[in-house]
C-alpha positions as CSV (number, residue, x, y, z in Angstrom):
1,X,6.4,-10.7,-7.8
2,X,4.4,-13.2,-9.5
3,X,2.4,-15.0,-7.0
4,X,1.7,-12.7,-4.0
5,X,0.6,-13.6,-0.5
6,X,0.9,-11.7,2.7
7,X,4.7,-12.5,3.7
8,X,5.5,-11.4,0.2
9,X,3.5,-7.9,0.3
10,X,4.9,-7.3,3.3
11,X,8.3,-7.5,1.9
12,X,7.3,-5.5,-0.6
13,X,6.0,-2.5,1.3
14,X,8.9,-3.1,3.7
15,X,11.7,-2.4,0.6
16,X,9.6,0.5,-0.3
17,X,9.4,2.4,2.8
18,X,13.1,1.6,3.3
19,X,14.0,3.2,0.2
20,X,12.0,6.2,1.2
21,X,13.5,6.5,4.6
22,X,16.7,6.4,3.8
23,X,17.1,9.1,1.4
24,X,13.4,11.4,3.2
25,X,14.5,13.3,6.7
26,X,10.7,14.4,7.0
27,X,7.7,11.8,8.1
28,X,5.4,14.1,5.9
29,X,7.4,14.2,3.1
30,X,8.4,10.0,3.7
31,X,3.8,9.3,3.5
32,X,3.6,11.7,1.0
33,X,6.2,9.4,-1.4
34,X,4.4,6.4,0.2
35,X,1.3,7.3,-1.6
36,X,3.2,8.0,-4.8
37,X,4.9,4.4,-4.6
38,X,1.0,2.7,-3.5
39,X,-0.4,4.6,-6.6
40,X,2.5,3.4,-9.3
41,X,2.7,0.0,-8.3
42,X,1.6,-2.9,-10.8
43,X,-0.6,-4.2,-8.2
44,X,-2.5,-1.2,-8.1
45,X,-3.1,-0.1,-12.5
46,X,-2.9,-3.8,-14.2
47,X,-6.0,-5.3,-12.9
48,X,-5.3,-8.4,-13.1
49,X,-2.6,-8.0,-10.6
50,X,-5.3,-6.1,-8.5
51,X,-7.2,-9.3,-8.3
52,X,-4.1,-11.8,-7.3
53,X,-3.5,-9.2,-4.7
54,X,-7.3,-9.0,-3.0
55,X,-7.4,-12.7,-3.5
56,X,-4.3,-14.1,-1.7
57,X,-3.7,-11.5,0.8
58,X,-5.4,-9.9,3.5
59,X,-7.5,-6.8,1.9
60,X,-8.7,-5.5,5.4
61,X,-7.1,-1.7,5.2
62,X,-7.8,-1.7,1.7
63,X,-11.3,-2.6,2.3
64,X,-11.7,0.3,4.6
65,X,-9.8,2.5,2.3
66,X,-12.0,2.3,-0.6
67,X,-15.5,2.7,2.1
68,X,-13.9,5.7,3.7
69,X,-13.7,7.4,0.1
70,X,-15.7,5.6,-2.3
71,X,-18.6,4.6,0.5
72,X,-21.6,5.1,-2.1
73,X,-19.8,5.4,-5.5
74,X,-20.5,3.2,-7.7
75,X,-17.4,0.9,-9.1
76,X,-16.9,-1.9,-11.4
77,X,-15.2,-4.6,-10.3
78,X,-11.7,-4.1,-11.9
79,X,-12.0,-0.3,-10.3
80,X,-13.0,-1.5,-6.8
81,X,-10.0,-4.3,-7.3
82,X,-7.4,-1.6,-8.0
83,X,-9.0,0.7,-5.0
84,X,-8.5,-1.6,-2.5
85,X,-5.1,-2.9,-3.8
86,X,-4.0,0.9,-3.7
87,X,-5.6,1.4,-0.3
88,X,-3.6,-2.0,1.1
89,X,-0.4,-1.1,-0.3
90,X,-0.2,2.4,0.6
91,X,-1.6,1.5,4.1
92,X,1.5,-1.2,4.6
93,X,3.7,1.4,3.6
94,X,2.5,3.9,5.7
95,X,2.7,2.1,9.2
96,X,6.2,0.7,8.0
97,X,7.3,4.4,7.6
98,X,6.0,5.3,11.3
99,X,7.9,2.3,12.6
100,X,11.1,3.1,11.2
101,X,10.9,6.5,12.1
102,X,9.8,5.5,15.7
103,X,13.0,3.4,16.1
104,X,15.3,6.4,14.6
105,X,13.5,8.5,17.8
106,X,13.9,5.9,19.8
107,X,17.7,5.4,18.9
């Protein structure tokens, strides 16, 4: 993904929690790779990418993400970028996972 906006991030996160699903019987074990995905992903260690990410798309779970753990630590701009990236990511992952496995109960 070059230029990245909200519909596109969404896709994004949506693709990855599929893949996880699919193969991951166990909701634990499905969050747990969630957060392994959200922490590999260019968006969240080339900073640059960090940046394109908290300027085009909405950065509110990420935002609370990086006060929840990082509340009075101090970061430098390219670290609070890549924070809140992670924090967005893994958090658009996370609620996809719930949903799918809510529909597989449901089903």
């Amino acid at each position: 993904m070059t230029n990245i906006n909200d519909y596109k991030l969404d896709q994004y996160c949506k693709g990855i929690a599929k893949e996880i699903c699919d193969v991951t019987p166990e909701i634990d074990d499905a969050i747990d790779q969630g957060c392994e995905y959200a922490d590999g992903s260019e968006y969240t260690i080339y900073h640059y990418k960090a940046h394109m990410l908290c300027q085009n798309c909405n950065t509110d779970q990420g935002e609370d993400f990086v006060a929840d753990c990082w509340g009075d630590t101090p970061m430098t701009y390219d670290e609070m970028a890549c924070r809140i990236a992670y924090g967005e990511i893994e958090g658009r992952i996370r609620n996809e996972i719930y949903e799918i496995f809510e529909n597989k109960e449901a089903a």
